[in-house]
C-alpha positions in Angstrom: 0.0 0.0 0.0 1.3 3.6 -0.9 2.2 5.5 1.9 0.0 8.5 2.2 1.4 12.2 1.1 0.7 15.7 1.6 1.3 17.8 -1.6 2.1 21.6 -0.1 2.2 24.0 -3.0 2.5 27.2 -3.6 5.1 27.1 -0.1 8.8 27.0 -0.5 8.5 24.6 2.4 6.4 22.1 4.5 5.0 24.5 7.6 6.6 22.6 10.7 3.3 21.8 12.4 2.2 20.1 9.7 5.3 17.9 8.9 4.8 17.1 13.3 0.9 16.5 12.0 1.6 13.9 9.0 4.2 12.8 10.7 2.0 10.8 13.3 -0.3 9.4 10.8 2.8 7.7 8.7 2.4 10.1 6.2 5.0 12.1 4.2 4.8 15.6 3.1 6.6 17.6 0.0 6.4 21.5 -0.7 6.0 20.7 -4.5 8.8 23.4 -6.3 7.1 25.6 -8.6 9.1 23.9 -11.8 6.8 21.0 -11.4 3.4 23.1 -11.9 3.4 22.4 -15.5 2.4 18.6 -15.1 -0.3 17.0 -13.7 -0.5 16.6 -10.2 -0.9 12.9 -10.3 2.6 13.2 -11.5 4.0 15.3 -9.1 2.3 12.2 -6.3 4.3 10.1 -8.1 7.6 11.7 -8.0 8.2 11.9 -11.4 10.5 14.8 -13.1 8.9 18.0 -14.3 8.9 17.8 -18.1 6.3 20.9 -19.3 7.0 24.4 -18.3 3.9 25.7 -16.2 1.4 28.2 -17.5 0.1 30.6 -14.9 0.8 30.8 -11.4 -1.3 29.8 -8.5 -2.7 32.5 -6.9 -3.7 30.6 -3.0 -1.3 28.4 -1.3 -3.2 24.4 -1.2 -2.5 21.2 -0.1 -3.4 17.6 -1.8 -3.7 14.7 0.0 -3.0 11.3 -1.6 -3.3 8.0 -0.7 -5.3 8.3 2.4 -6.7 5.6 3.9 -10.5 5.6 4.8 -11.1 7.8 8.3 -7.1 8.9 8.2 -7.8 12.1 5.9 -10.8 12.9 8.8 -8.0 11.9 11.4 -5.4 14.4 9.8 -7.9 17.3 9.3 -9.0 17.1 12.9 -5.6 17.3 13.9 -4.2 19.8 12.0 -7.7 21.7 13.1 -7.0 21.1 17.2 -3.2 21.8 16.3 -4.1 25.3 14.4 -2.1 24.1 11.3 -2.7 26.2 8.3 -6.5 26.8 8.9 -8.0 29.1 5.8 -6.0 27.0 3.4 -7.1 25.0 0.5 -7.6 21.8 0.8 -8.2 19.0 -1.5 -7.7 14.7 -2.3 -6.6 13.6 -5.0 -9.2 12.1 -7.7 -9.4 10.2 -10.4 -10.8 13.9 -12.1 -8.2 16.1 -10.9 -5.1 13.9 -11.3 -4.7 14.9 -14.8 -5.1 18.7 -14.3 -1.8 20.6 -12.9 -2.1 22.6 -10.0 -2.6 26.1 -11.8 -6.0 24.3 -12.6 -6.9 22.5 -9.5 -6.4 26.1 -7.5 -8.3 27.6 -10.0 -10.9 24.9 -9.1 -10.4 25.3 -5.5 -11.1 29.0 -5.6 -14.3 28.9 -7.2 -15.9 26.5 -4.7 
């Protein structure tokens, strides 16, 4: 089974609470560089190498969980919640719709809603 991640972008770095946050749940967290948000974020999950240059920028820092268990995404929220990690941030999991789109896409996605 994959190990579950949490995709941080738009951050030059993972925020320290959170890393202490995923951390406990076995879960490993990457501040995606911004050379990588010209390929699909499903990519990025996967640790492959940034072949497209992006197109736009993103205009909110989000983060993208993958690979979460069933009740460990609920587990990690209410944590980072009770913990005050990075509340007002986007927050989304990775789908079988937006795994193809890059992240200038998925924010722009994120924003509307």
């Amino acid at each position: 089974m994959e190990k579950p991640k949490i995709l941080c972008y738009g951050m030059k770095e993972v925020p320290s609470g959170l890393a202490a946050v995923a951390k406990k749940l076995g879960a490993v967290c990457r501040a995606v560089p911004e050379e990588e948000y010209g390929m699909p974020v499903a990519a990025s999950a996967a640790g492959l190498p940034a072949v497209k240059k992006p197109e736009g920028s993103i205009s909110e820092p989000f983060l993208v969980f993958v690979s979460f268990p069933e009740g460990a995404l609920d587990l990690c929220l209410a944590a980072m919640r009770k913990n005050g990690v990075l509340p007002g941030v986007l927050k989304s999991v990775l789908t079988q719709y937006n795994a193809v789109w890059t992240p200038v896409k998925l924010c722009e996605e994120l924003c509307r809603e």
